[in-house]
C-alpha positions as CSV (number, residue, x, y, z in Angstrom):
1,X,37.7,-7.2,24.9
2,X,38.8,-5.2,21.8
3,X,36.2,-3.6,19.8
4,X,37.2,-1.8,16.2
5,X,34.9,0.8,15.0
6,X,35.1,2.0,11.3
7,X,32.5,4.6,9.7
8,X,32.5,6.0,5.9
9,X,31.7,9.6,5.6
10,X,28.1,9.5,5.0
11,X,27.8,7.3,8.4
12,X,30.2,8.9,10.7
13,X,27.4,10.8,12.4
14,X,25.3,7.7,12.8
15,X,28.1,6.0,14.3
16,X,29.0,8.5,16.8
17,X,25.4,8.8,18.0
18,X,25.2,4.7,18.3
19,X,28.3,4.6,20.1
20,X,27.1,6.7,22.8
21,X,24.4,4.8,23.6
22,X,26.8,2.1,24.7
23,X,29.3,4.7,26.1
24,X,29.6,3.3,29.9
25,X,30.0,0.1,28.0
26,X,32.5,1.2,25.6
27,X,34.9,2.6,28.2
28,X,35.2,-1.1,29.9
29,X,37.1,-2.1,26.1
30,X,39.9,-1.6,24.1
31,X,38.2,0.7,21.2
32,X,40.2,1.1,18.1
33,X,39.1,2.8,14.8
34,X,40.3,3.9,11.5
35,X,41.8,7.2,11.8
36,X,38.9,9.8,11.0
37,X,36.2,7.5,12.8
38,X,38.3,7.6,15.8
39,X,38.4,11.7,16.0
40,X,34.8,12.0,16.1
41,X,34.8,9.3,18.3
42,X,37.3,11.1,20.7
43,X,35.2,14.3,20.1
44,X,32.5,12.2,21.8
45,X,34.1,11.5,24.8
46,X,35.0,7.9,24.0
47,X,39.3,6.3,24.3
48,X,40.2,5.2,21.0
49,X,43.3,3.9,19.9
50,X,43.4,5.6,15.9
51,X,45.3,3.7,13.1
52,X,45.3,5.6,9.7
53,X,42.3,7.2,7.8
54,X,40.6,4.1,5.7
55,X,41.5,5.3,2.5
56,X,44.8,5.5,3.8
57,X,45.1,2.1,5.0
58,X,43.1,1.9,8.4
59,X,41.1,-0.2,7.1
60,X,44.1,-2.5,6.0
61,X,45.7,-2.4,9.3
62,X,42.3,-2.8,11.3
63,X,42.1,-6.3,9.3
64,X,45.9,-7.5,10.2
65,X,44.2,-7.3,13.8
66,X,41.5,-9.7,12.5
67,X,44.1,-12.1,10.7
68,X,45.4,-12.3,14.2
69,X,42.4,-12.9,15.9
70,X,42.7,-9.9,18.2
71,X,39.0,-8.4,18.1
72,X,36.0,-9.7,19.9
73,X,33.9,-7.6,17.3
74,X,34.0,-5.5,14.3
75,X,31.4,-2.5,13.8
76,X,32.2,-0.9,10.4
77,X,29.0,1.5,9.4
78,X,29.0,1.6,5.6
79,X,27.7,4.0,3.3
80,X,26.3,1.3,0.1
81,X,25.0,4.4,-2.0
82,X,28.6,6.1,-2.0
83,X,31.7,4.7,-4.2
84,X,34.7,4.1,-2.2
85,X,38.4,4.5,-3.2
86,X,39.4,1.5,-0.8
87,X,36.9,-0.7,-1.4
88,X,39.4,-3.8,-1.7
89,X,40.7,-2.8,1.6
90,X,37.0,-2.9,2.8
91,X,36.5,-6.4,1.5
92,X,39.6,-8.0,2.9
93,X,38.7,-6.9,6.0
94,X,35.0,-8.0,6.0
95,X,36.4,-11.4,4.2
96,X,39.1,-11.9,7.4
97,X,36.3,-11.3,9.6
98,X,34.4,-13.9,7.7
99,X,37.4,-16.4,7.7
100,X,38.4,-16.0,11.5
101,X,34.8,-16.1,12.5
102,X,34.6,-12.2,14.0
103,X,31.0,-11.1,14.4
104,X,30.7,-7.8,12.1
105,X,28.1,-5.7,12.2
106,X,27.9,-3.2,9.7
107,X,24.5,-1.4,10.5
108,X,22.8,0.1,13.3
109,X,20.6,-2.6,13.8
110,X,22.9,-5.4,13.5
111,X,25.4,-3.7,15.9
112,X,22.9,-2.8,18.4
113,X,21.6,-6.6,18.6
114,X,25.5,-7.4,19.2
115,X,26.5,-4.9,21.7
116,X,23.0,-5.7,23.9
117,X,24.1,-9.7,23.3
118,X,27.6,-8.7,24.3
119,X,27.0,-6.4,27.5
120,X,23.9,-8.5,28.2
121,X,21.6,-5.5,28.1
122,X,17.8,-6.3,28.4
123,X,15.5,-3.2,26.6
């Protein structure tokens, strides 16, 4: 199973502090991230396989692994009160997702609801 993980600045933290919830989980998968993401990932504890920063076309090469169909899931936290640099890199990838039929979860909530469906956690 191959998981990618992506986070804008303002929702780096909140992705960190969801992905250790699932951390026993998370070390049973491929985990690969946009470059940034991935550090404070790493600084968590957590194996991650870093492409580039986002801005700097992570985000780009994370979606060439969705044209491929080589992730089970995409969790990308976004920040919708911020303005974004790479924003069409952020839409191609949530379009590719779309078009190859990747579930993509890009809150908290959604993600959580995906990872429990995925790891067949019961609350």
């Amino acid at each position: 199973m191959k998981i990618a993980i992506i986070a804008h600045d303002g929702k780096k933290a909140d992705m960190v502090a969801f992905l250790l919830n699932y951390k026993e989980q998370l070390n049973q998968v491929d985990l690969i991230s946009t470059g940034t993401t991935g550090s404070h990932a790493e600084k968590a504890g957590l194996k991650v396989h870093k492409y580039l920063s986002g801005p700097l076309g992570g985000d780009a090469q994370i979606a060439a692994e969705a044209a491929e169909k080589k992730l089970d899931l995409v969790i990308f936290f976004r920040d919708p009160m911020d303005k974004h640099p790479h924003e069409p890199d952020v839409q191609m990838l949530m379009r590719l997702c779309d078009v190859h039929n990747i579930p993509l979860a890009t809150n908290p909530a959604g993600a959580r609801l995906m990872m429990d469906s995925m790891f067949k956690i019961q609350s």
